[in-house]
Backbone bond lengths (Angstrom), bond angles and torsions (degrees), N, CA, C in turn:
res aa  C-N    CA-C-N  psi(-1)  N-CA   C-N-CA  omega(-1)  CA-C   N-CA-C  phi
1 X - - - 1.451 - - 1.527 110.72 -
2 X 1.717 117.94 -53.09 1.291 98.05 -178.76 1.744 112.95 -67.95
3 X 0.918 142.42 -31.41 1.477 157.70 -152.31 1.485 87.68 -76.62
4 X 1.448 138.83 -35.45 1.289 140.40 156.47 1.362 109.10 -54.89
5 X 0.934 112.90 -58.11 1.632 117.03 -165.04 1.655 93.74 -64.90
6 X 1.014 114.01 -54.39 1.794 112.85 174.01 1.645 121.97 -38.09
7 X 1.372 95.59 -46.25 1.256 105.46 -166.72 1.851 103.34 -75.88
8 X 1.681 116.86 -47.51 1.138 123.37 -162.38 2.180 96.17 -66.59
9 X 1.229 101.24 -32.18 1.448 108.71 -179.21 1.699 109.15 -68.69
10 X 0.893 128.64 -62.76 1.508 142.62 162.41 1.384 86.13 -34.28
11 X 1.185 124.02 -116.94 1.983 117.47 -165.97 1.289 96.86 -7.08
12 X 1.677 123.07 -76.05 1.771 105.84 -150.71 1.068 114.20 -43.40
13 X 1.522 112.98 -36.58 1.526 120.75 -153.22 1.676 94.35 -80.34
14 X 1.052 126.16 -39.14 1.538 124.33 170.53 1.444 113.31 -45.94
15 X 1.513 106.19 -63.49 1.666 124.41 -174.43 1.606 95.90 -47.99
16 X 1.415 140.53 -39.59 1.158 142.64 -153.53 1.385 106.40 -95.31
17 X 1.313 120.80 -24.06 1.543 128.94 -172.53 1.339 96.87 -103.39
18 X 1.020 136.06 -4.59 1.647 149.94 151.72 1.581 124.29 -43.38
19 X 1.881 67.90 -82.42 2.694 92.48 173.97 1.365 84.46 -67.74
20 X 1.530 152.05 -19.54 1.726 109.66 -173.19 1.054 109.42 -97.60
21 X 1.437 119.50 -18.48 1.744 125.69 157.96 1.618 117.79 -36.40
22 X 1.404 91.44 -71.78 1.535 120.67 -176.60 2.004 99.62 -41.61
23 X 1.198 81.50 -46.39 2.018 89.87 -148.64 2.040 91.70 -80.94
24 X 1.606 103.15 -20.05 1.863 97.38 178.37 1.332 106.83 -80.58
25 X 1.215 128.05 -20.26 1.436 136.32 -159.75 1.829 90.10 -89.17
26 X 1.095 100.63 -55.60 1.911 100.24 178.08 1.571 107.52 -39.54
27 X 1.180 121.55 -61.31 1.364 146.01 -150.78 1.551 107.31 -65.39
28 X 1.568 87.54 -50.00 1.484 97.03 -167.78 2.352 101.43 -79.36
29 X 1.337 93.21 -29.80 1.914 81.76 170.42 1.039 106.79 -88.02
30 X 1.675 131.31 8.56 1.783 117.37 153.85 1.523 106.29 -73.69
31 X 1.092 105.19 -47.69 1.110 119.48 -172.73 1.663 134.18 -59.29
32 X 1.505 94.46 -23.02 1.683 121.24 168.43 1.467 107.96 -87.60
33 X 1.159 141.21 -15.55 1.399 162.59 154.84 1.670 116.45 -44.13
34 X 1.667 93.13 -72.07 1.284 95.85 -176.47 1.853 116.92 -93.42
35 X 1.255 90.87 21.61 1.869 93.29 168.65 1.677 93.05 -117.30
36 X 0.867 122.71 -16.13 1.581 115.05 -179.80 1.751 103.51 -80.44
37 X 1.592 116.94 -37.38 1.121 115.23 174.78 1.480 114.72 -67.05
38 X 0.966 130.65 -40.65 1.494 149.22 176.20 1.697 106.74 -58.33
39 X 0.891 120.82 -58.43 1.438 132.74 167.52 1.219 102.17 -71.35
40 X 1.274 149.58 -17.67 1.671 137.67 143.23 1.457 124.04 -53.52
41 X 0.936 107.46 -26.57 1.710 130.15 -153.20 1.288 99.19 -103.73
42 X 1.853 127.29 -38.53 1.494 117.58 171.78 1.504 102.87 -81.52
43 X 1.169 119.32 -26.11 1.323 105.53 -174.07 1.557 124.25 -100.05
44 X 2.096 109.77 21.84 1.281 111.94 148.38 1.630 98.59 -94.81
45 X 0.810 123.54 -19.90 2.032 116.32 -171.05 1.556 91.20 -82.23
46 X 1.248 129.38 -34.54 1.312 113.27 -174.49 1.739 116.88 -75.56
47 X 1.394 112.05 -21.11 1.406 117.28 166.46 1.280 121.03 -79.15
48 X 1.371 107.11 -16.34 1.551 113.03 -174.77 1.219 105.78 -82.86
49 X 1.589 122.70 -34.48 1.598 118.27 -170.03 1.431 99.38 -93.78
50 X 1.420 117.77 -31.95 1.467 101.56 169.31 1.489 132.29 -62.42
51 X 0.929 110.63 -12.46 1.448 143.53 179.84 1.473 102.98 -82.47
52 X 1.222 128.24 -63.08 1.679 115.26 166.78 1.297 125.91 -82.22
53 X 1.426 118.50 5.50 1.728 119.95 171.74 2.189 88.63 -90.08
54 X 1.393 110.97 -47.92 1.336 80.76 -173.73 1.624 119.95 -90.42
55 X 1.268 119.90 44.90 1.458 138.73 -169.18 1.823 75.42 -124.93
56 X 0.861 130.07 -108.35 1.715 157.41 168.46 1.948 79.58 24.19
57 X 1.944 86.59 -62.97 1.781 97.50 -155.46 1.566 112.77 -61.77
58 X 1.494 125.76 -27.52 1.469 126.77 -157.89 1.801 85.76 -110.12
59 X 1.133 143.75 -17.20 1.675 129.70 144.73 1.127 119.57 -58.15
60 X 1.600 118.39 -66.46 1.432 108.87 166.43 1.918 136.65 -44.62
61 X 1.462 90.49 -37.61 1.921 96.43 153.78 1.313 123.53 -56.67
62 X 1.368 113.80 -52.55 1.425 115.32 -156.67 1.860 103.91 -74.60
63 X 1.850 120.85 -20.20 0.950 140.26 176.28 1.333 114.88 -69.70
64 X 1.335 121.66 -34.20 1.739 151.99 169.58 1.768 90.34 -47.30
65 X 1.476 113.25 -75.71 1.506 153.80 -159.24 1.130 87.46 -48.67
66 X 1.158 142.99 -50.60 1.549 154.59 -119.09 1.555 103.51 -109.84
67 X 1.317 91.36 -58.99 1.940 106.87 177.05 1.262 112.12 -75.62
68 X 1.218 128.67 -8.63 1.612 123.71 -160.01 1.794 88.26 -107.43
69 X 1.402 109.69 -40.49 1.377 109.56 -169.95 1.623 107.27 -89.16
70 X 1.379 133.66 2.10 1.162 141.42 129.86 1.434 120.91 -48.75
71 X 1.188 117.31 -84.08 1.424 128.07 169.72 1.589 115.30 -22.70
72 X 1.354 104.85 -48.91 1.630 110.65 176.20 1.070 128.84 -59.31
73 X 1.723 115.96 -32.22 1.686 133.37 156.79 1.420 124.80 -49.72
């Protein structure tokens, strides 16, 4: 009788270390999903502002360029 009870206890505990396997593995590729989207998303804003600091930087040069080669006349 107990050697039953051992045995029927052992399975649950298997069956249970099973579904939380099953159910962490789900969780965790939702979860790899929405950090990959997130990390997509900083790294269009990060091209976008880099993108107008070096727009900002080669106007403000060429404006530099402009006055200096005035001045020189």
């Amino acid at each position: 009788m107990e050697t039953l009870l051992l045995v029927t206890v052992l399975v649950g505990t298997l069956a249970l270390l099973g579904f939380s396997a099953v159910l962490l593995r789900r969780v965790s590729a939702a979860a790899q999903v929405n950090v990959k989207a997130e990390v997509a998303g900083q790294l269009e804003r990060f091209n976008a502002t880099l993108g107008q600091k070096i727009s900002l930087s080669t106007a403000d040069m060429a404006t530099r360029l402009e006055q200096l080669e005035v001045r020189r006349e």
